[in-house]
Every structure is written in structure tokens, then in C-alpha cells.
N, C-alpha and C positions, 0 to 999 in steps of 0.2 A: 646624145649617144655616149659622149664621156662618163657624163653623169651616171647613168646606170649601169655603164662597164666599173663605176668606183662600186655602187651599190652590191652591183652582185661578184665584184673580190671582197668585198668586207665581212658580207652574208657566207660565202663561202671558207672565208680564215674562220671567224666563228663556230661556224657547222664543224668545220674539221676540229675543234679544238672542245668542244660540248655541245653535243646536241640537248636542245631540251627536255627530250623525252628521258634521257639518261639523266639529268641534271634535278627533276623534279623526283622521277625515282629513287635517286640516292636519298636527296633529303627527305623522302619518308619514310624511308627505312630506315634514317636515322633518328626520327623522330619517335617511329614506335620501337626503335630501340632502346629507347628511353631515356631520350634527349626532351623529350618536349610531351610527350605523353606520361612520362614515369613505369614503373614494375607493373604488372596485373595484381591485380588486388588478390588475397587471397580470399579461398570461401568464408574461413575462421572470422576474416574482417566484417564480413557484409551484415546489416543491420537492416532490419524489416522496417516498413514505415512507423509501427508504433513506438517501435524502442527508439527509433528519431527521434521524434514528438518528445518521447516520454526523458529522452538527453537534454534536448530544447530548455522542455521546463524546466528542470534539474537546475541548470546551467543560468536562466534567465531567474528563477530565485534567490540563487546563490548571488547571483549579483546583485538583486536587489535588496539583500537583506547586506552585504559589505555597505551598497552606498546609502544606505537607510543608518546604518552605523554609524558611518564620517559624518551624516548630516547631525545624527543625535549629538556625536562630541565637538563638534562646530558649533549648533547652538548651546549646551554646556558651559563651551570655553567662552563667547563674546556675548550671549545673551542668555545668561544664568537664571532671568526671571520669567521670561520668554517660556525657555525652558522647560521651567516647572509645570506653564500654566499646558504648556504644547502635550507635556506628559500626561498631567491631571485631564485633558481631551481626550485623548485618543485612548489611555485608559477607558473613560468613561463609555465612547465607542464599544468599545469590545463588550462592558457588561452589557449596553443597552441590546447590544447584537443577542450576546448570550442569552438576555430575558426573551427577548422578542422570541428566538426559537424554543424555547422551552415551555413557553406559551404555547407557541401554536402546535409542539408534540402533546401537551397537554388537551387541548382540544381537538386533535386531530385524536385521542385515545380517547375521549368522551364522546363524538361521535362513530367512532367505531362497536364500541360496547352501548351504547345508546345511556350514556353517564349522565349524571344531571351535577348542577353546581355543588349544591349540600350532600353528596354522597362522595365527593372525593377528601382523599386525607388533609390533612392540616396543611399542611406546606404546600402542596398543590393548589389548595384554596387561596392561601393568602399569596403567591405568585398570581394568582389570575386576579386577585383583586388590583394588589400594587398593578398590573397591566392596565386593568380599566381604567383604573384613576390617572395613568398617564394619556391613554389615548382620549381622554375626557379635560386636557390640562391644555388651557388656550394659548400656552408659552412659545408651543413649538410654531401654531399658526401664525402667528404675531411675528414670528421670528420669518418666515417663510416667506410673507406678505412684502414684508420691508426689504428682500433681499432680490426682489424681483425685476428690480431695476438695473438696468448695467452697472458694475463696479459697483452695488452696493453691500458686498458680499463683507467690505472692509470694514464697512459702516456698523456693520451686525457683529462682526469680533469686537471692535470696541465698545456696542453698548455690551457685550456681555461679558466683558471685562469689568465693566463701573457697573453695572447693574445684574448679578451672577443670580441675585436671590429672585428676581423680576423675573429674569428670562431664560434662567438655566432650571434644567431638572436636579436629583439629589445625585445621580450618575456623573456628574461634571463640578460637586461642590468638594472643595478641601476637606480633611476633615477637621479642622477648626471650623471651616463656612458651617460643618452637618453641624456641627454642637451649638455655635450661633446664632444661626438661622431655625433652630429646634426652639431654643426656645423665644427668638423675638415671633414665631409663630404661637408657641403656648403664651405669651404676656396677651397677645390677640383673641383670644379664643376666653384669656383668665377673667379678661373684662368684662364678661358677661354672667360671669359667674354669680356677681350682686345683685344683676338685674332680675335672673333667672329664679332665685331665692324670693324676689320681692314678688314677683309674679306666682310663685307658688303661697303666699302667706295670703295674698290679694283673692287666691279662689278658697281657700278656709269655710268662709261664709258659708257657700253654696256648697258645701258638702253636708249632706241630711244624717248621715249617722255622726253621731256624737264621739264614737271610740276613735274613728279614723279623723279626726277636727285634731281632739287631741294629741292622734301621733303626729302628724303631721305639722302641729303647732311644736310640739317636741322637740322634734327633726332640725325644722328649720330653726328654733331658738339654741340649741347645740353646733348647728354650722357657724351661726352669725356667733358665737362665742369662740369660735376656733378650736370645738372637739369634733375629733373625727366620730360618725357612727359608727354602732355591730352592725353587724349584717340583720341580727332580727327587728333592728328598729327603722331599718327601709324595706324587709319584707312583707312587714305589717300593714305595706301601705299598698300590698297588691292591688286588693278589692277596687283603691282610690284610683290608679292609673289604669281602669280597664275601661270604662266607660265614664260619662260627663262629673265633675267640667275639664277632668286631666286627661282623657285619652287623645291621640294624638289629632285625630278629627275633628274635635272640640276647644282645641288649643285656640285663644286668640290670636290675632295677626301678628303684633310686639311680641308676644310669648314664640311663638314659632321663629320669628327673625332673631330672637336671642338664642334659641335654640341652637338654628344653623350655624350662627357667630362661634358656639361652643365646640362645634364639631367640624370646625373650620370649608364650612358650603357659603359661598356668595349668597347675601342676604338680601341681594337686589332682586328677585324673583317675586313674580307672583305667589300669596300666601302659597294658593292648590296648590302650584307647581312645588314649592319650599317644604309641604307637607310629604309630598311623593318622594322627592328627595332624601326626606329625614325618615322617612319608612323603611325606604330601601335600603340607605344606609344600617338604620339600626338591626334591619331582617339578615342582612349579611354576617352582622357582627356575630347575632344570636347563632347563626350558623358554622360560625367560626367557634366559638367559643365551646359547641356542642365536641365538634370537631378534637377541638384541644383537648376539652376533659378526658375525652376517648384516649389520646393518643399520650398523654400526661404532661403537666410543666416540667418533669425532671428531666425528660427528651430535649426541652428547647437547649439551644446553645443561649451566653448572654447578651446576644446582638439580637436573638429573638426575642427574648423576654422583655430587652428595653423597646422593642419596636412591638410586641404587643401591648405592653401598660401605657406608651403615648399613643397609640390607636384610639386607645379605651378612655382620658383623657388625663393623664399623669404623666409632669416632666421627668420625666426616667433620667433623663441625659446626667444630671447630677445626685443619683439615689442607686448605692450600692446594689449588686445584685442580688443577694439572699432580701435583702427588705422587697424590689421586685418583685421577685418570687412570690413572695408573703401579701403582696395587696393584687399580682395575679389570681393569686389561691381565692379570697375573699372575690372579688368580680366572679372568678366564674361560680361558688357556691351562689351566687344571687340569682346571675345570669342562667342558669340550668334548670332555677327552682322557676321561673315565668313560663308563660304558656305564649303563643303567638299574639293572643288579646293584652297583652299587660306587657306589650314591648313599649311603653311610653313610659313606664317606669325603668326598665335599659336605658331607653332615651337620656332619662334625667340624672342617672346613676353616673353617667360621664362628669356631674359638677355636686353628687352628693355623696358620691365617694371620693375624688382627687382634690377634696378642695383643702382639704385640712389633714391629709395623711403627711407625718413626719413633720409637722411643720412649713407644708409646703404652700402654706399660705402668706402670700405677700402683699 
């Protein structure tokens, strides 16, 4: 009985002093007074959901291009070679991006107009070529292979660190690697050059006209003396490169794997398969070349011309640009005067024109 005569004077001092209903009401009136809610927002403030999103992004670029910043002048400041290499990457990145899409507008505008390969302009041509030949390049597979195990993501930076020319593309090389690696590729390619000579002097015999023995004995005793040919002392020899023993189907086995050697294709294939190869090859080239005439050498830039004449099989990398020019000129009068049948004389022009222009025999 005490007890709840205390309970209910306690309950009743209280009541009398704040009811709750009054005490909860205050404070949320104070609250959307703008103690604890804040102002109403004005209309001027309110933002649609996309201009959210579209602040979001804003905002999460900006940041991530500050802390892409700090990170670049951190490696700079303690790892300066790091650096370079981290640059020369992710450069590389960006063109290999860039190509890949301009590629595929390219062929996404070929299948639209219903375009075929040999009817697009010159620089469209050779971008789709340069694409083939990487998607055709086992570096990347090799690379992918090996990375497929946990952590060995690190294992693959280091080999391609010590081994760049092995397992990188030309997108990821310095450019001291592009000029070094240009030409331990053409010293590759030059060693067949002998071979390839000796195999042409070797079918002589079996040529039945008597005028083309002679050019052809000509020919080849002018390379092996270290003068370069005219142009009319390798077109005389159309007739000999359209059918047997020099057309391309008629080649021996050794003759065709020097061949490939020359135009830098793996020589490890079966002959067929190495035939079809050096076909294709040489059919693109002809296409290109036609191409170019149309559109003129004085159009290219000089990163063109050098990267057209070591296509064609001349170390550019160390021969002025106007001389370029000047043995571009010559390939394509050669190259324009052939028919589809006497592309094995194209074929062979890769080591009987570049082998002794300027001295470039070593």
C-alpha cells in the first residue's frame, strides 16, 4: 500500500510538471524548426535524378584523375625507371585501344556499303593489315597462358621486362627498342638473302628460252657483285616468274622456306601451308601498292614511307627520307607493271631490290 501511494505522488509531481504529450510536441516543433531537420530546400536547389548521376560522375573523375596524379609523381619521385616503363604501358594501352576501334569503324563501314578489302583507300588498308598481323601474333596468347595461374600476373611483368622483343607488340616498345628491334629483325630476314640468290641461279638451267637464262644470269651476277638493279633489268624477267620453275607453285620446298625467312612468316610450316601464306601476303602487298600509286608517295607522312619500304623489304630505320621516297618510287613502277600471275616476281623483288640499294648490303 505504501509503495504505490509513493508510485502514484511521483507519477503525479511529474504529470503536473510535463506531460508527455506536450514534451514530445515541443520537441518537434523544434526540430522542424530547424534544429534537427534544417530550412526547406528551395525549388532553385532540387536536382532531377540525372543531373545526380551526371554530378556523381563529374565528381568521381575529378577524383580519380587528382589521385592518378599523386600516384604518377610518387612513382616519378622513388621509382624513376619504374616509371618510364609504367608510362611506355599504358601509353601503349591507349593506341592499342585506338587501333582496335578504328578497325572495327573500318569494317563496320565495309560491311555497311558492302566494301571489299582492295577498294579501300591506302591508310585504311594498311590499318587493317597492321590489325591482322597482330590478331595473327602468338605473343599475346603466350602471354595469357602463363598468367592464368594465381599470382602469376607478376611473373608475366617480369618476363616482359627482360624479354620486350619476345613478348611485347611494337605498341609497348621504346623508341630506341622500335629502331633495335627493326633491324635485329631485318639482320633475320638479310640471311636469306644469299640463300635465295643461290636458288635462283640453281633453276637457270630449266628455263627453255635462252633471253630470260641470260637476264636472269645477269641479274643475279650484279646482286652478288653488290649493284643494285633498274627497274627494266627485273621486269624482263616477268615472262620467268609466271609459270614453271619460278612461279610460286612450282617453287621448291628450301626455296619457299627462304622465301618466308625473307618476309619475316615462320618457316616451320608445311611447304602448302608456307605457299598460301606467301601468296596472301604478296596479294595484299600488290593491293596496297596499287592503292598507294592512286593516292601518291608525296601524301605519306615520313613514318609512312619508312614503314612502307621495310614492309617491301628495306631497312628504312637508318636511310634518309627523300632516298625512301626514291626506292618507294621504283617498287611501285615494278609493282603496278605485274599482273596477278607474275606476283612471284613481287615475291622475289623483296631481296632483288633491297639488297644492295645505297649500300645496304652488309
Amino acid at each position: 500500500m505504501a509503495l504505490s501511494r509513493v508510485c502514484w505522488a511521483r507519477s503525479a509531481v511529474w504529470g503536473s510538471a510535463v506531460t508527455p504529450g506536450h514534451f514530445f510536441t515541443r520537441r518537434l516543433q523544434l526540430g522542424r524548426s530547424g534544429l534537427a531537420w534544417g530550412a526547406p530546400r528551395s525549388s532553385k536547389l532540387h536536382l532531377s535524378p540525372k543531373a545526380d548521376v551526371k554530378n556523381l560522375m563529374s565528381y568521381l573523375v575529378t577524383k580519380t584523375k587528382a589521385i592518378n596524379g599523386k600516384y604518377h609523381r610518387f612513382l616519378g619521385r622513388h621509382f624513376p625507371r619504374f616509371y618510364v616503363l609504367y608510362t611506355i604501358f599504358m601509353k601503349g594501352l591507349q593506341m592499342l585501344w585506338a587501333d582496335a576501334r578504328k578497325a572495327r569503324r573500318i569494317k563496320t563501314n565495309m560491311w555497311k556499303h558492302n566494301i571489299k578489302f582492295h577498294q579501300l583507300p591506302y591508310r585504311e588498308m594498311e590499318h587493317l593489315r597492321q590489325v591482322i598481323i597482330f590478331n595473327q601474333d602468338l605473343k599475346c596468347l603466350f602471354l595469357g597462358i602463363i598468367s592464368i595461374p594465381p599470382f602469376a600476373n607478376y611473373l608475366v611483368f617480369l618476363l616482359m621486362y627482360l624479354f620486350p622483343r619476345q613478348l611485347l607488340i611494337r605498341h609497348f616498345w621504346t623508341p630506341k627498342q622500335q629502331t633495335d628491334f627493326l633491324d635485329i629483325y631485318h639482320a633475320f630476314r638479310k640471311q636469306s638473302h644469299p640463300e635465295i640468290i643461290s636458288y635462283l641461279e640453281k633453276v637457270i638451267p630449266l628455263i627453255s628460252d635462252a633471253g630470260l637464262r641470260w637476264h636472269l644470269t645477269d641479274l643475279c651476277t650484279k646482286i652478288q657483285r653488290g649493284t643494285h638493279p633498274a627497274i627494266h633489268d627485273i621486269l624482263a624477267l616477268r615472262e620467268c616468274f609466271s609459270n614453271h620453275p619460278l612461279g610460286v607453285n612450282q617453287l621448291q620446298a628450301l626455296h619457299v622456306k627462304a622465301l618466308s625467312r625473307a618476309m619475316l612468316l615462320t618457316s616451320y610450316l608445311p611447304p602448302p601451308l608456307l605457299r598460301h601464306r606467301l601468296k596472301t601476303r604478296t596479294t595484299v602487298i600488290h593491293q596496297l601498292d596499287k592503292a598507294l600509286a592512286k593516292l601518291g608517295i608525296g601524301q605519306l607522312t615520313a613514318q609512312e614511307v619508312k614503314s612502307a619500304c621495310y614492309l617491301r623489304g628495306l631497312n628504312s630505320t637508318h636511310i634518309g627520307e627523300d632516298r625512301c621516297r626514291t626506292w618507294l618510287g621504283e617498287w611501285l613502277q615494278i609493282s603496278c607493271s605485274l599482273k596477278e600471275t607474275e606476283l612471284s616476281l613481287l615475291l622475289h623483288n623483296v631481296v632483288l631490290l633491297s639488297t644492295n640499294y645505297l649500300g645496304t648490303r652488309r
